[in-house]
C-alpha positions in Angstrom: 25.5 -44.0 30.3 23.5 -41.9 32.4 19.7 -43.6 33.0 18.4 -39.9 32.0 20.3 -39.3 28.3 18.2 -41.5 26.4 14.4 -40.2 27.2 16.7 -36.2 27.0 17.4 -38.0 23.5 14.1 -38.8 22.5 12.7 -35.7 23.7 15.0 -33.3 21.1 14.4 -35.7 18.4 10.2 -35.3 19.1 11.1 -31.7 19.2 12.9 -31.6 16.1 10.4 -33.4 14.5 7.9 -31.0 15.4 9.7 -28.3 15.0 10.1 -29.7 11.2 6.8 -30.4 10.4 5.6 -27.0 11.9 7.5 -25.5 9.6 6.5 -27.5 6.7 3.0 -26.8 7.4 3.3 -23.4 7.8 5.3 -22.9 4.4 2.5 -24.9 2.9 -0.3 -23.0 4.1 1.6 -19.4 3.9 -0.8 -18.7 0.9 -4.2 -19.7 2.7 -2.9 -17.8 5.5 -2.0 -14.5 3.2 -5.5 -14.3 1.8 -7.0 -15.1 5.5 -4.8 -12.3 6.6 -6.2 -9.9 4.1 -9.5 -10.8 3.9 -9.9 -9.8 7.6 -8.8 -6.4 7.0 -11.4 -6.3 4.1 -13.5 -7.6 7.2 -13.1 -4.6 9.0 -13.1 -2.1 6.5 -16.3 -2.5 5.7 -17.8 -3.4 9.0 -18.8 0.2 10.0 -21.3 -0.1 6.6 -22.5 -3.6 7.7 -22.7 -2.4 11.4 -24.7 1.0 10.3 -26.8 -1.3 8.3 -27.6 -3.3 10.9 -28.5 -1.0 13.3 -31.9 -0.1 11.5 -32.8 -3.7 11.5 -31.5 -4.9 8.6 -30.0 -8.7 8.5 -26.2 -8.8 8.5 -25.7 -11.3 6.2 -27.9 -9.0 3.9 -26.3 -6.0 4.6 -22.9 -7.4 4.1 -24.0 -9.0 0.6 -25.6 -5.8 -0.2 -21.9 -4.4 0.2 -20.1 -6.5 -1.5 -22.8 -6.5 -4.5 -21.9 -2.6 -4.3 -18.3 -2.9 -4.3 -18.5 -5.8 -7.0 -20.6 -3.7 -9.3 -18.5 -0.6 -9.0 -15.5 -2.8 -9.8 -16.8 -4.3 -12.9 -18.1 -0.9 -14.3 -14.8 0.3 -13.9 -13.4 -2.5 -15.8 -15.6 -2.2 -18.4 -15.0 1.2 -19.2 -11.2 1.1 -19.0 -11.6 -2.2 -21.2 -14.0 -0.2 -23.7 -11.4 3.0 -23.9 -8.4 1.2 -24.3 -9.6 -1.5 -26.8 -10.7 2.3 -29.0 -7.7 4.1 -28.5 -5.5 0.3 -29.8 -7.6 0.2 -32.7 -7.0 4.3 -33.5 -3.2 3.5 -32.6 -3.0 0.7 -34.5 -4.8 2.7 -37.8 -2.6 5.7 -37.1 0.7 3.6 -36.5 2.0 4.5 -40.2 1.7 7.9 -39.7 3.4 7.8 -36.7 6.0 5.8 -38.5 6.4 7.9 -41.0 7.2 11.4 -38.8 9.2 9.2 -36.7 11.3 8.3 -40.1 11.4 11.6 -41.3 13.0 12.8 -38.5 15.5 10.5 -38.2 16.2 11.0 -42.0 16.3 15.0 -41.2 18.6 14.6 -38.5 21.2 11.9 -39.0 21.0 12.6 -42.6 20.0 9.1 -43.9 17.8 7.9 -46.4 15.0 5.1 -44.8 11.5 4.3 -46.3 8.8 2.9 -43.9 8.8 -0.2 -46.5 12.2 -1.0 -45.8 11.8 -0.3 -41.9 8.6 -2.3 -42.1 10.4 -5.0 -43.8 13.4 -5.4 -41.5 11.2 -5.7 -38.5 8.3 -8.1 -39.7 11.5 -10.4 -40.8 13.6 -9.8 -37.7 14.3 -12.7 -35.4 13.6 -10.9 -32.4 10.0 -10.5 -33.8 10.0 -14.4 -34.5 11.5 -15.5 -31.3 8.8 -13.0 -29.3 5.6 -14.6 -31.1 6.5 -18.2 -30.4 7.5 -17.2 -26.7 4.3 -15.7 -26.5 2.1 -18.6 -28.6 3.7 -20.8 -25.9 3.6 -18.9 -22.7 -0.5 -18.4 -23.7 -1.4 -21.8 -21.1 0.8 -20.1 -18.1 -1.3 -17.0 -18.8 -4.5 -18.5 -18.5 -3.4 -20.5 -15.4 -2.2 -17.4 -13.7 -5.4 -15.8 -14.6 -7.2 -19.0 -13.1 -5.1 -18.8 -10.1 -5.6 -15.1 -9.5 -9.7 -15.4 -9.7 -9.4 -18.4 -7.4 -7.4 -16.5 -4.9 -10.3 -13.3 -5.4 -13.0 -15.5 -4.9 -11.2 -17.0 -1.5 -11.0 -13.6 -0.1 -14.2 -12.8 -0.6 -15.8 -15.8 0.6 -14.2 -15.2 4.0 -14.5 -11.5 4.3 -17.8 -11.9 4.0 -18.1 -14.6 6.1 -15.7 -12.3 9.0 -18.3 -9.4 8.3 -21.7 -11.4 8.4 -20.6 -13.4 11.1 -18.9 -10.8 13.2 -20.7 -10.7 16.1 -20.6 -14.7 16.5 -17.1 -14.2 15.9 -16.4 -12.6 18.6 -18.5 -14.4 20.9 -16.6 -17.4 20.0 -13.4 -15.9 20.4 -14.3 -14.6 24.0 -16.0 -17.3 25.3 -12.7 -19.1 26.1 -11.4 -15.7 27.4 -11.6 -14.6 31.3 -13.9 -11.7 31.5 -10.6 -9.2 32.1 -9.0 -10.6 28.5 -12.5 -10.4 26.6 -12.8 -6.5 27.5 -9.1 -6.2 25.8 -10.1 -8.5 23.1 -13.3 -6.4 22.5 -11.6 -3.0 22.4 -8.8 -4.0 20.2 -10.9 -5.6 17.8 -13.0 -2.0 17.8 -9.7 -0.3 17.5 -8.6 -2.3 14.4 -12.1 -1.3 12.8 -11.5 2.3 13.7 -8.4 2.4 12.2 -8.7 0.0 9.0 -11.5 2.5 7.9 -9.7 5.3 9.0 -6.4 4.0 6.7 -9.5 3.6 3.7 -10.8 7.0 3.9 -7.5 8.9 3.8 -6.4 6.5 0.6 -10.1 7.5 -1.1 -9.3 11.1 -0.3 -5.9 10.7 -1.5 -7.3 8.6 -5.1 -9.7 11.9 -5.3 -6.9 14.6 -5.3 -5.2 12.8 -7.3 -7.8 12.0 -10.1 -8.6 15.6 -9.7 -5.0 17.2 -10.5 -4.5 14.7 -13.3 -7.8 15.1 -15.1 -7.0 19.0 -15.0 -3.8 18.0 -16.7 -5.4 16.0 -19.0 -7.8 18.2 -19.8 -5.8 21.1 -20.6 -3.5 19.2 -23.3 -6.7 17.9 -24.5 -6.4 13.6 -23.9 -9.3 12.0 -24.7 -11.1 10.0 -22.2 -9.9 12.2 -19.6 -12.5 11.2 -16.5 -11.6 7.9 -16.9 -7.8 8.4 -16.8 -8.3 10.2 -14.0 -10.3 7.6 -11.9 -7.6 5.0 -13.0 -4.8 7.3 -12.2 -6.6 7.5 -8.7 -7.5 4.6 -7.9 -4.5 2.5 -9.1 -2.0 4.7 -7.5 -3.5 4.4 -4.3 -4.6 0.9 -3.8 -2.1 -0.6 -5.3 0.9 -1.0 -3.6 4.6 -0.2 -4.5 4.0 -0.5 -8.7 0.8 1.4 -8.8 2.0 4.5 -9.6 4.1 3.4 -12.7 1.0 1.1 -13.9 -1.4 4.4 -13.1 1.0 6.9 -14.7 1.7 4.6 -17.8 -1.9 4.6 -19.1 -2.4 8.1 -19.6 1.6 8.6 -21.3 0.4 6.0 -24.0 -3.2 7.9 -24.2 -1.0 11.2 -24.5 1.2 9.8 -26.9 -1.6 8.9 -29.5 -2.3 13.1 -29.6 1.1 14.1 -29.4 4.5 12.2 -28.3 5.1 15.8 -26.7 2.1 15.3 -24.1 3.3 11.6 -23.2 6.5 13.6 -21.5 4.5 15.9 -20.1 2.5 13.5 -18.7 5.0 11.7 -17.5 7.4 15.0 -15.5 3.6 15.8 -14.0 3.4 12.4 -12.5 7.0 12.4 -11.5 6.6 15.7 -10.1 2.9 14.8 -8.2 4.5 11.7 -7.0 6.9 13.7 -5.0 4.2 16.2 -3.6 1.9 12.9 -2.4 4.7 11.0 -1.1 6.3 13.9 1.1 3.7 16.5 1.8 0.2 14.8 1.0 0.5 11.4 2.3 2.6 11.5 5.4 -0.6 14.3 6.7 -3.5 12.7 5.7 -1.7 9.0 7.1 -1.0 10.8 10.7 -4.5 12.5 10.7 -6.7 9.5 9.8 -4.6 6.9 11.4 -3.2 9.0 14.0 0.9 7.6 13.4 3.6 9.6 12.8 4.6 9.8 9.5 8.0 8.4 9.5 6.5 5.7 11.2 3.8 5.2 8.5 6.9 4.9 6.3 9.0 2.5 7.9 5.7 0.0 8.6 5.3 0.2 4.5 8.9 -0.7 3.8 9.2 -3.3 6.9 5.8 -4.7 5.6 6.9 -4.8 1.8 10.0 -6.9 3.2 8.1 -9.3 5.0 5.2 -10.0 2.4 5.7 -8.4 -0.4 2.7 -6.0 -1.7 0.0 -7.2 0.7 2.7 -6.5 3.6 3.2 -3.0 2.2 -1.5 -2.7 1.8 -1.9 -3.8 5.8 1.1 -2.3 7.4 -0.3 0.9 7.7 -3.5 0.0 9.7 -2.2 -2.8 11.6 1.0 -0.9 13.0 -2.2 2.1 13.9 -4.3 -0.8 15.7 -0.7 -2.2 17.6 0.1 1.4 18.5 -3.3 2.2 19.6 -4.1 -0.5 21.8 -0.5 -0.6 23.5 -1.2 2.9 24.1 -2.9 2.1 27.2 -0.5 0.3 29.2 2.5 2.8 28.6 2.4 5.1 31.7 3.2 8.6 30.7 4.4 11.5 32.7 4.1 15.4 33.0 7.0 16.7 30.7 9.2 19.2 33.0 8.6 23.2 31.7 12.5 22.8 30.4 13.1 24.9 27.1 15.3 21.9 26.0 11.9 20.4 25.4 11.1 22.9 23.1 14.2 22.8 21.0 15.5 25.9 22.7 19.1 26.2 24.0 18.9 30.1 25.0 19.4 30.2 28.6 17.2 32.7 30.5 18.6 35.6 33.0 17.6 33.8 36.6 17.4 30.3 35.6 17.7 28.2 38.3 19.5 25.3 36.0 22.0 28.0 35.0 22.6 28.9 38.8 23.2 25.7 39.5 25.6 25.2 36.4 27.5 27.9 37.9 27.6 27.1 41.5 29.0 23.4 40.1 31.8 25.1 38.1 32.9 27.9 40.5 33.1 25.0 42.8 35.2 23.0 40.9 37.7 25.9 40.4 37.6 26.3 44.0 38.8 22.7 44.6 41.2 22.8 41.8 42.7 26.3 42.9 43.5 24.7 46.9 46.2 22.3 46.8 48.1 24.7 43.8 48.2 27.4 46.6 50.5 25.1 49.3 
């Protein structure tokens, strides 16, 4: 046996090993490192704020509470007043509902020509086992409610703590980061952490401006079939759609159908072609210009970073993927060399050649050649 094989032996099984427990760890601590991930990006969207704040002498941890304090109470408002509106428009549902029974059994009995009472309807379902079967599922399932709910204010509380933490401490950050940096990598470092702070706010304002036009075109729809609590549906619509990713706009749009339905169940499809219809509009006219305007990509590429980002992790994948492929693109940009593009209509989509065109002379000269050559040895 050679003298070397044993240590070579030893070696792969230390790699292995390694290579075993990195991944381990790294499937342990894929959470942590998720709400790490997005907490930075919270980091930098709100470090032109902090930053502005700071600049007229204002602390940064101050500032940067003072934000948060401004986010937190715009959040809970918002809360409150969905929470207030639809706990109203349950109770009027709920008070209506035999009504609604009623027309709904009349029609039925006008139509198929049968001959049901709400009693007997009312009856069949309070008795049903489906109804039985979905109260104890649900009288069971109340402890892995709470504890998702428990989970999910845990995870909020995480993110915050280090966004904040990223924003107050940004400056130290940074220091820290390019203090083990020669002074070549720390100007790098520096500009593409500026980029990614360009970008990340540039990615928040066009999603505001998008959650505004929104709310705007629904609330006019709302207002004109005459839905009650109509600015509020429309700042949900907005806002929901728009910040959250991939089922937002079926959670936004389903709010206002069961609004609509409570007036008439003709307005609830209404409602629901006019979001259908809107979605369309914002997803292939709307979004792809404000996306390559604010964050300067190209729109198909804005698309294929939200489905490549909703592959790899899911909704937050599909919330960053926009503003991190902008930062990538944008600080890359300066080490691709570029050229002068050649005056060629090809460039320009054009194929119509031009009277005189020295690439059509030379076309010519190539095939009359050819000829030539082919034309010789026939003529011995």
């Amino acid at each position: 046996m050679p003298v070397w094989l044993p240590r070579a032996m030893v070696m792969a099984l230390t790699l292995y090993g390694c290579f075993q427990l990195g991944s381990w760890a790294f499937h342990q601590l894929i959470g942590l490192l998720t709400n790490v991930l997005i907490a930075f990006f919270l980091a930098l969207a709100i470090e032109p704020a902090v930053s502005r704040m700071a600049g007229h002498g204002m602390r940064r941890g101050l500032a940067t509470f003072l934000v948060f304090l401004a986010v937190l109470v715009a959040g809970v408002g918002f809360v409150v007043l969905l929470g207030s509106m639809l706990a109203g428009q349950i109770v009027d549902m709920v008070e209506e509902f035999p009504k609604y029974l009623d027309s709904v059994i009349n029609w039925v009995n006008q139509t198929f020509r049968t001959e049901l009472s709400r009693v007997e309807v009312q009856d069949s379902l309070l008795h049903s086992d489906w109804l039985q079967k979905y109260v104890q599922n649900s009288a069971t399932g109340v402890l892995d409610v709470s504890t998702t709910v428990l989970g999910g204010l845990f995870r909020l509380l995480m993110i915050f703590l280090f966004s904040f933490y990223f924003a107050a401490d940004g400056p130290r950050l940074r220091r820290a980061l390019c203090s083990v940096l020669p002074p070549s990598r720390q100007t790098e470092v520096l500009r593409a952490w500026e980029i990614a702070v360009d970008k990340t706010g540039g990615y928040i304002y066009s999603r505001g401006l998008m959650a505004l036009i929104s709310g705007a075109a629904h609330y006019v729809l709302l207002v004109v079939l005459g839905v009650p609590y109509a600015p509020a549906l429309a700042v949900w619509v907005g806002l929901v759609s728009q910040f959250i990713p991939t089922i937002g706009t079926y959670l936004a749009g389903a709010l206002p159908m069961l609004i609509a339905f409570t007036v008439d169940p003709w307005y609830a499809l209404y409602v629901l072609g006019f979001v259908v219809v809107y979605q369309q509009f914002e997803n292939y006219v709307l979004q792809p210009k404000l996306t390559s305007k604010t964050v300067d990509i190209h729109p198909a590429v804005a698309f294929g970073s939200v489905v490549a980002g909703t592959a790899l992790m899911g909704a937050v994948g599909a919330l960053i993927a926009i503003p991190a492929i902008a930062t990538l693109q944008a600080f890359l940009g300066a080490y691709v060399k570029r050229y002068d593009v050649t005056d060629d209509p090809r460039v320009h989509g054009s194929h119509r050649w031009r009277r005189g065109d020295p690439s059509l002379s030379r076309i010519r000269r190539a095939l009359r050649g050819g000829a030539e050559g082919g034309a010789g040895p026939r003529r011995r």
